[in-house]
Backbone as numpy.savetxt, mean C-alpha at the origin, in Angstrom:
# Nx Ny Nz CAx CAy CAz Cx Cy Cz
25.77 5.51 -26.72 24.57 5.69 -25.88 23.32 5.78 -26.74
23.13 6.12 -28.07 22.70 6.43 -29.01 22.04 5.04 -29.15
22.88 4.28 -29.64 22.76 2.83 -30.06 21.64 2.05 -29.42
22.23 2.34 -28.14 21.88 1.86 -26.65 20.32 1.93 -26.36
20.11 3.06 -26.55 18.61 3.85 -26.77 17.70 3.24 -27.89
18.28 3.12 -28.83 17.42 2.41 -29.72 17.54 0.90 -29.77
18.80 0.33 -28.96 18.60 -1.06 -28.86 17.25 -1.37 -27.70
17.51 -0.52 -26.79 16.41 -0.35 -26.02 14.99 -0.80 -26.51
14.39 0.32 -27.17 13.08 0.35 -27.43 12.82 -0.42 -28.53
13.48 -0.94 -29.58 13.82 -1.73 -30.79 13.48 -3.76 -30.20
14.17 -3.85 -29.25 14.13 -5.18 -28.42 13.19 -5.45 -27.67
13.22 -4.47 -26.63 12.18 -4.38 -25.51 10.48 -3.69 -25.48
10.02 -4.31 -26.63 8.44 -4.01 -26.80 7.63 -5.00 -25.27
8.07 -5.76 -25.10 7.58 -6.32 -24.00 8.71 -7.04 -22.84
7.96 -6.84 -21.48 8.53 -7.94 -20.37 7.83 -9.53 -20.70
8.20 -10.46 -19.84 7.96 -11.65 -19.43 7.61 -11.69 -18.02
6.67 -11.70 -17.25 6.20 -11.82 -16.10 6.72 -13.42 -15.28
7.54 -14.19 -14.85 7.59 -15.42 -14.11 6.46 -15.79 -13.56
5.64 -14.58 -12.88 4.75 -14.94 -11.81 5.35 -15.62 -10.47
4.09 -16.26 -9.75 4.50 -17.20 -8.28 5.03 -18.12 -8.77
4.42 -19.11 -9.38 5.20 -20.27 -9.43 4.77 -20.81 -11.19
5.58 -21.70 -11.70 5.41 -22.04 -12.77 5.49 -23.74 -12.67
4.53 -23.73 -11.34 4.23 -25.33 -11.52 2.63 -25.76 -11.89
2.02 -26.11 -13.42 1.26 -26.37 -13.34 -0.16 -26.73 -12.96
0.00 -27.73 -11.66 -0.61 -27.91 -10.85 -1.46 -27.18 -10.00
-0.63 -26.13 -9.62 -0.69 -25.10 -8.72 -1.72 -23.99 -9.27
-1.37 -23.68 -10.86 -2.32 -22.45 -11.27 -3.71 -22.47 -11.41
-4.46 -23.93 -11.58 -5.73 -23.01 -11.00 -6.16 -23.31 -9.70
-5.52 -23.62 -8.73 -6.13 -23.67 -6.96 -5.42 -21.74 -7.14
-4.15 -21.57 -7.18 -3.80 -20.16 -6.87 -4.67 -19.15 -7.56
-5.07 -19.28 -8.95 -6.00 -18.40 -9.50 -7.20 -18.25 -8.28
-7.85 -19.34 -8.34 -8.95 -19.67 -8.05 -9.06 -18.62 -6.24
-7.47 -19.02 -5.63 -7.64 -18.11 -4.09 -7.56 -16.88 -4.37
-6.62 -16.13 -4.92 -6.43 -14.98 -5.32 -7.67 -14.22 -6.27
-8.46 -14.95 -6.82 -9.67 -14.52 -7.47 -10.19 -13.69 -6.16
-10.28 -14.83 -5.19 -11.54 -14.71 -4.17 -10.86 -13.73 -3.03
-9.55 -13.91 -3.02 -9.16 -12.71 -1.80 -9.79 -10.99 -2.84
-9.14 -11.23 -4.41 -9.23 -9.83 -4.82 -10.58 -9.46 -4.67
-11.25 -9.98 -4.88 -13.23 -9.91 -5.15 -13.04 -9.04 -3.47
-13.09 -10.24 -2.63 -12.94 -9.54 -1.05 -12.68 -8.21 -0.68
-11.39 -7.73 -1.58 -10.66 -7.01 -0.96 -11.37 -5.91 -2.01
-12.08 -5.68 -3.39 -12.65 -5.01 -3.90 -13.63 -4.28 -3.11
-14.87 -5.27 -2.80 -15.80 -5.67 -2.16 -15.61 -4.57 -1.05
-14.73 -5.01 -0.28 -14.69 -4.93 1.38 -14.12 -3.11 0.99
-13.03 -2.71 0.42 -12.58 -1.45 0.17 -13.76 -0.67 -0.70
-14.48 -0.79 -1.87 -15.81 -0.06 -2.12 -16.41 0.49 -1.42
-16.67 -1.06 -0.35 -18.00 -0.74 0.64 -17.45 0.47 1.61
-16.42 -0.02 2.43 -15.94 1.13 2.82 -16.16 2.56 2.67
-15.41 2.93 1.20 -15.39 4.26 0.15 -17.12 5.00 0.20
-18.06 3.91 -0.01 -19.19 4.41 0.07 -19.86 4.28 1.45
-19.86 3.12 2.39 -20.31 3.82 3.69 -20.04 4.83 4.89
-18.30 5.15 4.20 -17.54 6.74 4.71 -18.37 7.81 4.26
-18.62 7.73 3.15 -19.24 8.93 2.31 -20.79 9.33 2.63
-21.67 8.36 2.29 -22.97 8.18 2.59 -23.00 8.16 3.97
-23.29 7.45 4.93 -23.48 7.57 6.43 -22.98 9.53 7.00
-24.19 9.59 7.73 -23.87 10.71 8.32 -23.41 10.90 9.82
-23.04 9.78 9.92 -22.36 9.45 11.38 -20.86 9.18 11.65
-20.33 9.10 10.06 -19.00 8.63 9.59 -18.49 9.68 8.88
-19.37 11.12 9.41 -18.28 12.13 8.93 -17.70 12.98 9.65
-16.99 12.26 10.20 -15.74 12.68 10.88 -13.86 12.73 10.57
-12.84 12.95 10.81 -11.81 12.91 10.41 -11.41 11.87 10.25
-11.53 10.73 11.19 -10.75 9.85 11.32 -11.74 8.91 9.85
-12.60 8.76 9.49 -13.49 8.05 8.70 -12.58 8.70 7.35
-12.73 10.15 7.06 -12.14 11.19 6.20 -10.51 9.98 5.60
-10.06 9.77 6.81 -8.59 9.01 6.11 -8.84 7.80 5.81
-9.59 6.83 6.47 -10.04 5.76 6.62 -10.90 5.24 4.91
-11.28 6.56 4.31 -11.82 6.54 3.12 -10.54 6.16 2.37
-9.75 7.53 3.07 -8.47 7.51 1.66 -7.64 5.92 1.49
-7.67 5.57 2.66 -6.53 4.36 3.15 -7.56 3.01 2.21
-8.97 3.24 1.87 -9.63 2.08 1.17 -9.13 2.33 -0.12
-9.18 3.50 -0.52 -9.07 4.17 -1.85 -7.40 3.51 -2.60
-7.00 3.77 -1.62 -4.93 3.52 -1.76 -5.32 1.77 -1.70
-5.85 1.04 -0.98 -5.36 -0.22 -0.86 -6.32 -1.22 -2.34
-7.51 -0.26 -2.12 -7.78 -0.73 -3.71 -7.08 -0.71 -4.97
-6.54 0.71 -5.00 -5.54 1.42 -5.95 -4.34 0.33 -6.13
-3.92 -0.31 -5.04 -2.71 -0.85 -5.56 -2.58 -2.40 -5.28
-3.90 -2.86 -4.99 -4.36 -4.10 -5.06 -4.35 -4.38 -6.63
-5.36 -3.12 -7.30 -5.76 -3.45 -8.72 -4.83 -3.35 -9.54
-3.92 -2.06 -9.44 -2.03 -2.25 -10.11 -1.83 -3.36 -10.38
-1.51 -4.21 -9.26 -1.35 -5.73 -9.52 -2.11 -6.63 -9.78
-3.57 -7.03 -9.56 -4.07 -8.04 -9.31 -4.70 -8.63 -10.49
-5.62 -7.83 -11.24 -6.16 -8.59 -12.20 -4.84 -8.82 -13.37
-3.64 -8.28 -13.42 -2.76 -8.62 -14.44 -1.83 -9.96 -13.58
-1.95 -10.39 -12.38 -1.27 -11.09 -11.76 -2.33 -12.54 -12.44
-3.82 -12.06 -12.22 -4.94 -13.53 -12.65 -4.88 -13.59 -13.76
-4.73 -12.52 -14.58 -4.56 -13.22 -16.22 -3.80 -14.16 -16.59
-2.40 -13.67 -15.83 -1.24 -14.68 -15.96 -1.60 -15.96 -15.88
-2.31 -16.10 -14.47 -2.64 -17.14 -14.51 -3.17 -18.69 -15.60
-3.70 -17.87 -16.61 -4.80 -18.56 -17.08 -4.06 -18.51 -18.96
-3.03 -17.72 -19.28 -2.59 -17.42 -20.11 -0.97 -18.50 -20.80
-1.09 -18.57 -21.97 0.53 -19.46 -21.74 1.62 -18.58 -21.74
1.73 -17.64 -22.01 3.29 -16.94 -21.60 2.16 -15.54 -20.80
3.11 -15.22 -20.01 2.99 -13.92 -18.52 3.57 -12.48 -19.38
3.03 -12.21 -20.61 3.67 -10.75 -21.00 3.02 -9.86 -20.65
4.01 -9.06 -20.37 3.33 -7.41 -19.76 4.28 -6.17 -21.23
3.63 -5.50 -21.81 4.30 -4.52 -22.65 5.04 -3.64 -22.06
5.81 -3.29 -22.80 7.18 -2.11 -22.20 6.22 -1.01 -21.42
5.36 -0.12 -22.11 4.81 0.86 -21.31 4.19 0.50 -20.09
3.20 -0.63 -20.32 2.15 -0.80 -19.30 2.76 -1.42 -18.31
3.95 -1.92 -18.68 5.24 -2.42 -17.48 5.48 -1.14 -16.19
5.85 0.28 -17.10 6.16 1.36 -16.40 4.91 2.00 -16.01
4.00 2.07 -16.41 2.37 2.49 -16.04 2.33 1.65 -14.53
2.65 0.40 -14.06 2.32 -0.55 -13.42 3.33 0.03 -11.80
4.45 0.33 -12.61 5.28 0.30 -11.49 4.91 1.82 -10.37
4.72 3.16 -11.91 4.44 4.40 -11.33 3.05 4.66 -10.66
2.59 3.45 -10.67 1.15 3.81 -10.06 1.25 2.64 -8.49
1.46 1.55 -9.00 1.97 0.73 -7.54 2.95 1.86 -6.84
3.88 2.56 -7.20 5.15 3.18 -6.19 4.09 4.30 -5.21
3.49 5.32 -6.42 2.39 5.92 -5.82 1.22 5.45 -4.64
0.85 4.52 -5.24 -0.11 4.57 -3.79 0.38 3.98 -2.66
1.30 2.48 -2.53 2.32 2.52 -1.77 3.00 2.77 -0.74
3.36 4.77 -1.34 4.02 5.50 -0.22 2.78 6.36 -0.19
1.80 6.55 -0.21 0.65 7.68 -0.02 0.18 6.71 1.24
0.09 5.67 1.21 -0.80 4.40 2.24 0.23 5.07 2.94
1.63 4.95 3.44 2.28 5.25 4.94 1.96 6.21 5.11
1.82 7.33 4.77 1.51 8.58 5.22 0.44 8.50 5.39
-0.98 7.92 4.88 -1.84 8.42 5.15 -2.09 7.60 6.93
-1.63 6.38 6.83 -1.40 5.83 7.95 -0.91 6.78 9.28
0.20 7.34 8.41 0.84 8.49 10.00 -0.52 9.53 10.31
-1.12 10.28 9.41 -1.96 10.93 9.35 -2.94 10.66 10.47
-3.82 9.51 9.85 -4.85 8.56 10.50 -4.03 8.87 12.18
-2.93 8.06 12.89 -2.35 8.20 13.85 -2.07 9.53 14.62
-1.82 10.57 13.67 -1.72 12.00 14.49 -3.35 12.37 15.00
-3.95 11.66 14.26 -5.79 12.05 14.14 -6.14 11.41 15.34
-5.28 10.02 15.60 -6.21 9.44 16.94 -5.27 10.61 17.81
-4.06 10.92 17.87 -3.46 11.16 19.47 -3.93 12.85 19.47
-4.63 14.04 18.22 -5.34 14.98 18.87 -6.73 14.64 19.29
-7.51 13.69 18.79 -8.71 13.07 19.43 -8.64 12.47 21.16
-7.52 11.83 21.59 -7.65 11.67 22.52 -6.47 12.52 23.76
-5.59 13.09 23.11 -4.46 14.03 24.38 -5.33 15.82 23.86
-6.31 15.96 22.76 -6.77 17.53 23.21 -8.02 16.93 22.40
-8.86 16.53 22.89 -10.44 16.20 23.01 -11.10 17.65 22.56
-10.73 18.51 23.42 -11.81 20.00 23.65 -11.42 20.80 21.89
-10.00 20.34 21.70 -9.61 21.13 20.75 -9.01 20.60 19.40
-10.28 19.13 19.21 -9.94 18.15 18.28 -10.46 19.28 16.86
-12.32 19.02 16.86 -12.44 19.95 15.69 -12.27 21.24 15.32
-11.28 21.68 16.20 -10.42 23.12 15.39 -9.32 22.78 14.80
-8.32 21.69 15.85 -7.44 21.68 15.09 -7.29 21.12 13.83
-8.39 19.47 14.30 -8.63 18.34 12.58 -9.96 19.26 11.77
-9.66 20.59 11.12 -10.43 21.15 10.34 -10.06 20.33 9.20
-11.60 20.65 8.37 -11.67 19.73 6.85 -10.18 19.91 6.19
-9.83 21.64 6.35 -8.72 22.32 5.50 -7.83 21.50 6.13
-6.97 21.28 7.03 -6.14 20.14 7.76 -5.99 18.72 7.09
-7.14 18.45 6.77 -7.41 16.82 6.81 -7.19 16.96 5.37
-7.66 17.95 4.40 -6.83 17.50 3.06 -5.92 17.81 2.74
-5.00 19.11 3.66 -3.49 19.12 3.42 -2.84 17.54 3.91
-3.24 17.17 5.31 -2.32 15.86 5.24 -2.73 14.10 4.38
-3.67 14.68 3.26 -3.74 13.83 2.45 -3.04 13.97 1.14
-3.30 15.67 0.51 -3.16 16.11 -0.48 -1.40 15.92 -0.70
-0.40 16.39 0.43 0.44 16.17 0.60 1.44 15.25 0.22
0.94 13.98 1.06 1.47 12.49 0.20 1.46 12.16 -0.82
0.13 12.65 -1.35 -0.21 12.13 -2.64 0.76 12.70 -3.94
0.50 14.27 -3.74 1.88 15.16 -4.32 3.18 14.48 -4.12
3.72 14.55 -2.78 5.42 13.31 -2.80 5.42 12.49 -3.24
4.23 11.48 -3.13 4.21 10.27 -3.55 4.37 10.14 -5.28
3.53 11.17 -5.87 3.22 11.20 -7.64 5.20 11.60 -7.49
5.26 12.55 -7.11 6.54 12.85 -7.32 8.01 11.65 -7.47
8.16 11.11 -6.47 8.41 9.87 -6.15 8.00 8.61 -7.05
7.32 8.90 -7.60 7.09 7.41 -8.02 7.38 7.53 -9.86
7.29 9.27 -10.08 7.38 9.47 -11.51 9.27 9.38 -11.55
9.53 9.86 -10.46 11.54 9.88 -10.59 11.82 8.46 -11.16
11.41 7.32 -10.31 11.96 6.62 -9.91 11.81 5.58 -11.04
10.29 5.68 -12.21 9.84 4.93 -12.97 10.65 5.59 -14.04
10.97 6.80 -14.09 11.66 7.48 -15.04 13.12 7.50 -15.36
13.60 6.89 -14.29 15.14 6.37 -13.69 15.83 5.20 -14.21
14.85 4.49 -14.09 14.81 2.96 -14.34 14.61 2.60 -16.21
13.56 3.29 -16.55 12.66 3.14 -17.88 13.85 4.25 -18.94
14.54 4.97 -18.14 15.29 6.12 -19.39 16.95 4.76 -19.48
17.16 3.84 -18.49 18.31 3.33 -18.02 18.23 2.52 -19.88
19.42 1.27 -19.75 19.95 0.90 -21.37 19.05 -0.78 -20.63
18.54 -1.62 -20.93 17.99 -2.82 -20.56 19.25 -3.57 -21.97
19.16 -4.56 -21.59 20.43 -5.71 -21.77 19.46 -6.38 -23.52
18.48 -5.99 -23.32 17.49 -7.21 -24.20 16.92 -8.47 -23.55
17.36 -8.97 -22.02 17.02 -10.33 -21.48 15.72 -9.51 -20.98
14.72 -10.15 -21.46 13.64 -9.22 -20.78 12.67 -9.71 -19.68
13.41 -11.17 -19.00 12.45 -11.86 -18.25 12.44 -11.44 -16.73
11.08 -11.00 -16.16 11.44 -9.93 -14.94 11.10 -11.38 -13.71
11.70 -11.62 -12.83 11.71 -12.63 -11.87 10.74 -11.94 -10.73
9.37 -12.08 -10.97 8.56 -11.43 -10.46 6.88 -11.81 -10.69
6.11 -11.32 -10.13 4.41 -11.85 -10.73 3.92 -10.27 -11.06
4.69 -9.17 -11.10 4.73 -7.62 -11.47 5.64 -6.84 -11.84
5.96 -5.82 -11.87 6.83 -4.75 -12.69 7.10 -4.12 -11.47
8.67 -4.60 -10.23 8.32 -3.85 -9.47 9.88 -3.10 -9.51
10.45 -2.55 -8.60 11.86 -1.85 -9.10 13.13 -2.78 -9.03
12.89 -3.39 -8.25 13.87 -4.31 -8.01 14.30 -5.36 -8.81
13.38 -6.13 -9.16 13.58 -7.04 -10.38 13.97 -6.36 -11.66
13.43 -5.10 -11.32 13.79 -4.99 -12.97 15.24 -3.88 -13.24
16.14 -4.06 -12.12 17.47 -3.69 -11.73 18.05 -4.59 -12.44
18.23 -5.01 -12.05 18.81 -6.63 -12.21 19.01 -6.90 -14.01
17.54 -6.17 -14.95 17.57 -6.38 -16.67 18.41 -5.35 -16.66
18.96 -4.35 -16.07 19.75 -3.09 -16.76 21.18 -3.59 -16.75
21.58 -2.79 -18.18 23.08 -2.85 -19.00 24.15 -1.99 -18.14
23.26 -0.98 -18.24 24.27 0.34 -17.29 24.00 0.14 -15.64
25.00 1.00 -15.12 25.45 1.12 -13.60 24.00 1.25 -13.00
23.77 0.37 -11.73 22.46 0.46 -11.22 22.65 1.42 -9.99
24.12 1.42 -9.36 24.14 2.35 -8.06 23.55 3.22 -8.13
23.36 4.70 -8.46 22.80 5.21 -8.28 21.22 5.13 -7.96
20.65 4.49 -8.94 19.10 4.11 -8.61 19.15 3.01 -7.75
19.82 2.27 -7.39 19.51 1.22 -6.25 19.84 2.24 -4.70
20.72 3.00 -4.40 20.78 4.36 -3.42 19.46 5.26 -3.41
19.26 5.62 -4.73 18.07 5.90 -3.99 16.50 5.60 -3.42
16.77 4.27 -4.36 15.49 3.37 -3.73 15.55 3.45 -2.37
16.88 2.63 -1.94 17.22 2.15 -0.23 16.92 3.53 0.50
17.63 4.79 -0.08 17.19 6.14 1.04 15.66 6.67 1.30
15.22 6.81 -0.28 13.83 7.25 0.26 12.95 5.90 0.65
13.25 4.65 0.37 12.27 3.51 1.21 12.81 3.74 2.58
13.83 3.52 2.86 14.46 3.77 4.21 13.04 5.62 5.06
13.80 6.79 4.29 13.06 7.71 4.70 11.43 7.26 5.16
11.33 7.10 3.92 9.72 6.67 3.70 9.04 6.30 4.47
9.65 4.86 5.01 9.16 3.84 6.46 9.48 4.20 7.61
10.62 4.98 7.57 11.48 5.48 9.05 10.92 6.58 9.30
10.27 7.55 8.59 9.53 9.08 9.16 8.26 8.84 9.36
7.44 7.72 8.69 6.07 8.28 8.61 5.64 6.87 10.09
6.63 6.27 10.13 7.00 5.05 11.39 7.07 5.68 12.51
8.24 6.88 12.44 8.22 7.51 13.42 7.15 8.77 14.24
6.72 9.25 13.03 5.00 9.60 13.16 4.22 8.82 14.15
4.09 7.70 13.75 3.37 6.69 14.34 3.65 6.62 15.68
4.85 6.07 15.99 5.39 5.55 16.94 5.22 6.85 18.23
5.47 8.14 17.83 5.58 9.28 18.66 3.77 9.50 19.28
3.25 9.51 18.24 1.66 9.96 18.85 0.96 8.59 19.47
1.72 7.55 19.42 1.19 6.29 20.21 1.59 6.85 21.77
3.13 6.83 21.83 3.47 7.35 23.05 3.00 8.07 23.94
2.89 9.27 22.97 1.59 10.70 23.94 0.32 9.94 24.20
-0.25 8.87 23.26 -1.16 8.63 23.27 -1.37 7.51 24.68
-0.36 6.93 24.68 -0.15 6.21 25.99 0.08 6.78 26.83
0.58 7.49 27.21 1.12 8.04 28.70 -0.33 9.21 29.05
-1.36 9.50 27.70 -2.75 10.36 28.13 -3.66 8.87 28.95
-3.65 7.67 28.08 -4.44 6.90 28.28 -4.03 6.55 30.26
-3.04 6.18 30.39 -2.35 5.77 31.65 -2.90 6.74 32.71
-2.92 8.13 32.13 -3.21 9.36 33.40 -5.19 9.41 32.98
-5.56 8.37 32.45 -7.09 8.55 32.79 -7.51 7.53 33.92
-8.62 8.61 35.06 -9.02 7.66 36.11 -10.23 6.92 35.73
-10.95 7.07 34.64 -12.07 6.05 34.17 -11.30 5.00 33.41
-11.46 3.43 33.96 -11.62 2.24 33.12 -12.21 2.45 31.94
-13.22 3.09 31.88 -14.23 2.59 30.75 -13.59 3.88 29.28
-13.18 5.00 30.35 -12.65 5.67 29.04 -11.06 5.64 28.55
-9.89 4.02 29.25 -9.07 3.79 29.12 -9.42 3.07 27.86
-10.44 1.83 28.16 -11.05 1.07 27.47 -11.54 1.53 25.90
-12.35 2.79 26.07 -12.35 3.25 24.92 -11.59 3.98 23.88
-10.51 4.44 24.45 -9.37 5.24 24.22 -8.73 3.96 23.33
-8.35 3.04 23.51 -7.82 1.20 23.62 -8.38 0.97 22.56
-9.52 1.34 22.20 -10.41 0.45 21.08 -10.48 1.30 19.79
-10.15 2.54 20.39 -10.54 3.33 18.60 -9.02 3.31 17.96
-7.79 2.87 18.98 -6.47 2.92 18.18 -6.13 1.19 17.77
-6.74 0.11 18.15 -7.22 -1.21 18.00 -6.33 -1.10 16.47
-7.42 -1.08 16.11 -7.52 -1.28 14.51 -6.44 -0.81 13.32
-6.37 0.33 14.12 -5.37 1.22 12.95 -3.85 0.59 13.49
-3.70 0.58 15.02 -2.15 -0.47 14.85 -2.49 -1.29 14.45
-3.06 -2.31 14.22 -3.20 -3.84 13.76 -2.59 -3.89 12.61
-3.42 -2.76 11.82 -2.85 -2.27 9.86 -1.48 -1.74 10.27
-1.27 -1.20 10.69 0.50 -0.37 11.24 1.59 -1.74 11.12
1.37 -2.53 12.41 2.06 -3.60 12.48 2.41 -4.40 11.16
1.25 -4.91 10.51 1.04 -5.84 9.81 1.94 -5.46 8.54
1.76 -4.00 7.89 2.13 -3.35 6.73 3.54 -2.80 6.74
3.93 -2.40 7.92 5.11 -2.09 8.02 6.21 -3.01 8.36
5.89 -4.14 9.07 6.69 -5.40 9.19 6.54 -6.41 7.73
6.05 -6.11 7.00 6.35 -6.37 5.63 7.08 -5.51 4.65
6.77 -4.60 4.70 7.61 -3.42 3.57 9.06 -3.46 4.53
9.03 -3.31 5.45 10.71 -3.58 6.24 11.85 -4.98 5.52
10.94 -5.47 5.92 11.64 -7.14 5.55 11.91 -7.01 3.73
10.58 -6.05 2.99 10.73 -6.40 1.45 11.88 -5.11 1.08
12.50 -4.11 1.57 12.95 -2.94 0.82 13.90 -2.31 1.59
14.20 -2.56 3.40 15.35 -2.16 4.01 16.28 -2.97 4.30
16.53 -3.33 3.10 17.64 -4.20 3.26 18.99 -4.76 1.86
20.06 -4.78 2.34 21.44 -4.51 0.42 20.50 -5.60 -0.52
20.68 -5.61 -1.72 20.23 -5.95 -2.99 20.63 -7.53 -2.98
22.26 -7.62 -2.44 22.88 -9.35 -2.36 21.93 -10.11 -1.13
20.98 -9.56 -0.11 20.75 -10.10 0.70 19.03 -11.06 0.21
18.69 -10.19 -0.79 17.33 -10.78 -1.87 17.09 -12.20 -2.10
16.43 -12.52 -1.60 15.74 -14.07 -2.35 14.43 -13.54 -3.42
14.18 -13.84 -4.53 13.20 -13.43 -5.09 12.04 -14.26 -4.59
12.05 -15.42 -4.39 11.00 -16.23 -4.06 10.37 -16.05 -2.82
11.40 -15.27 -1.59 10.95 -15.02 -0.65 10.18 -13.60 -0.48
11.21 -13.13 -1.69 10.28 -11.50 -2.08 8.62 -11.35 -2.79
8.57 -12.53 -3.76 7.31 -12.83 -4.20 6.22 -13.23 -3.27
6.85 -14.38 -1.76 5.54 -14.70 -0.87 4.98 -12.59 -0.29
6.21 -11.91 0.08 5.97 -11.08 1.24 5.21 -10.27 -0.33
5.69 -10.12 -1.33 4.89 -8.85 -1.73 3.16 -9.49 -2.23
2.95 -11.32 -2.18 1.51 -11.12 -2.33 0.90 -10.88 -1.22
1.37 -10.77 -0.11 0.61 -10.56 1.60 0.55 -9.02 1.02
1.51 -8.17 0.87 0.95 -6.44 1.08 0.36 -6.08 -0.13
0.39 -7.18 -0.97 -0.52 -6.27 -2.86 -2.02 -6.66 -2.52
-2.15 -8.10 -2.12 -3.24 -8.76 -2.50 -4.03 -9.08 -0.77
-3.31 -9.58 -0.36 -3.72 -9.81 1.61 -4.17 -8.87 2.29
-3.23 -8.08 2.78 -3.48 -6.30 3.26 -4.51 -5.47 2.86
-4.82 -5.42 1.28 -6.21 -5.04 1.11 -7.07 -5.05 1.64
-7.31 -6.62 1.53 -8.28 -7.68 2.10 -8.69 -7.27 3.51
-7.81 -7.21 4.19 -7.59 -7.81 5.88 -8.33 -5.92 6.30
-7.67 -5.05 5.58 -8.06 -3.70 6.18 -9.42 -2.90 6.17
-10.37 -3.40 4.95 -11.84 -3.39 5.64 -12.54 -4.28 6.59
-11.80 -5.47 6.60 -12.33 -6.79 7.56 -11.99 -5.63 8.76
-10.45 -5.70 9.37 -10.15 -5.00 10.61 -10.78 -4.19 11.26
-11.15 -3.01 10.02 -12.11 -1.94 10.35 -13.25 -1.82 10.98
-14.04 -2.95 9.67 -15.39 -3.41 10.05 -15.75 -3.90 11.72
-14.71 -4.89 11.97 -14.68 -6.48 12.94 -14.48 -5.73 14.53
-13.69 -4.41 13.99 -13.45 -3.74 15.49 -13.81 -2.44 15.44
-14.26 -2.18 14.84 -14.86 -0.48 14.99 -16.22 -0.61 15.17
-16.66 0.11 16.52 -18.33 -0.13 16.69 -19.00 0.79 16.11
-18.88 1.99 15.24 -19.29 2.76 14.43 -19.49 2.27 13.09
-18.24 1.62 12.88 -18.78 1.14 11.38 -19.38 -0.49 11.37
-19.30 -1.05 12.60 -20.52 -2.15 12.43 -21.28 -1.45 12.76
-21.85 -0.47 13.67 -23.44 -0.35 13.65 -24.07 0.28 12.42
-23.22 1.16 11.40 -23.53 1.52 10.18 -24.12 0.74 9.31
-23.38 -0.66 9.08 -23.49 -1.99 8.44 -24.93 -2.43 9.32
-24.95 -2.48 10.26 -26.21 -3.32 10.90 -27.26 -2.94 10.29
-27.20 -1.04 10.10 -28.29 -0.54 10.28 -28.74 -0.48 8.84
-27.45 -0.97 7.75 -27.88 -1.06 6.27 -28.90 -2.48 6.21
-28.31 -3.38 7.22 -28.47 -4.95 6.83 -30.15 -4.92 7.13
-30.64 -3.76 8.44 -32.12 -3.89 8.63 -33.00 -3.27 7.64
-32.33 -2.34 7.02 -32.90 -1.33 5.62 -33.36 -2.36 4.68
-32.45 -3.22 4.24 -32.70 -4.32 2.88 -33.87 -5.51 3.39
């Protein structure tokens, strides 16, 4: 085991990144889109971060998560993205042994902090609209950063096991990771020693992970439906309708991807099919979740309007 350990770190000074594709042709139209989604998704999550903060009309709870959820999708856009465009443009895709595991413990982290903060966001719409009278007692500031502070704690927790699991394991010396990142799965596959254990507990806590903070979701939609159904105003069904718009849209979209990429046995894997779904939730999802925000929330377009008449 001894040996093992130092064949380890002795061999493995660096990964090999594959990336998307290694057809020529292809790398600078793909640089060139992925430049422009990341810029977007920078862009669009900043603006966010600072018109939550600044605006005094956007300080409210639901804005409060809506910050954090820019913060997380930037966070793990950037994990990946500018080391995904270097590749691009570079002749071999190396990533170093550490900054390999730096990559993975900070992608795992924000990740699982995004579902929760997602459930969060969701418990926030269904006391906003099933106890209205007794929203700002219950969503006190102190509230709103336990169910942030929370995730973030499991999540660091979680993401240090799991990088520490993997990175303490014996690697073979083949160091080429079938991937465009350092994510857990691919890099199963380089280990010498028994993977069961760490492949069990990937599947339980991804399984947990998506299945509790899902079921979060799914429960305060319900209450949240059957309040909306027992209102006799149209117009405040209508509005009830529009402030949860947005946040399922991100629900749907994020969770029917992480399902398809992580609940499911190890033999059932296509990597190539794993590489399209994980650039939609690293690099896409970013993107799409200040657009969403912006495109359907009439608070934070009139915020934006009222910057656009300032300049």
């Amino acid at each position: 085991m001894a040996w093992m350990d130092k064949h380890n770190h002795t061999v493995l000074k660096e990964f090999i990144l594959m990336g998307i594709t290694d057809l020529p042709e292809l790398q600078a139209p793909l640089f060139l889109l992925f430049l422009i989604i990341y810029i977007i998704s920078v862009v669009g999550n900043l603006g966010m971060v600072i018109l939550t903060k600044m605006n005094s009309r956007l300080q409210t709870p639901m804005y409060f998560f809506l910050r954090h959820l820019a913060l997380l999708d930037l966070g793990y856009s950037t994990a990946v993205g500018p080391k995904m465009l270097v590749n691009f443009v570079v002749n071999q895709n190396t990533i170093p042994y550490n900054w390999c595991a730096t990559q993975l413990a900070f992608f795992i982290l924000f990740i699982i902090s995004e579902l929760f903060i997602l459930s969060a966001m969701a418990y926030d719409r269904y006391v906003a609209i099933c106890n209205p009278l007794l929203y700002t007692v219950v969503m006190s500031q102190r509230v709103c950063w336990v169910l942030v502070a929370v995730p973030y704690l499991y999540s660091a927790f979680l993401s240090l096991i799991t990088t520490i699991k993997i990175f303490i394991s014996s690697f073979c010396g083949y160091n080429i990771i079938s991937h465009f990142y350092c994510d857990s799965l691919p890099l199963l596959t380089l280990l010498c020693s028994s993977t069961l254990e760490i492949e069990l507990m990937i599947l339980f806590f991804s399984a947990f992970n998506l299945v509790s903070s899902l079921l979060t979701v799914l429960v305060s939609y319900i209450l949240i439906l059957k309040a909306i159904l027992r209102m006799n105003s149209a117009e405040g069904r209508h509005k009830a309708f529009s402030t949860c718009g947005s946040h399922l849209t991100v629900v749907v979209v994020l969770y029917a991807t992480l399902f398809f990429m992580y609940v499911q046995p190890k033999s059932s894997h296509s990597f190539d099919t794993d590489k399209m779904a994980s650039v939609f939730y690293t690099l896409v999802i970013p993107m799409l979740n200040p657009m969403i925000y912006s495109l359907r929330n009439k608070e934070v377009k009139g915020a934006l309007n009222r910057i656009r008449k300032n300049l």
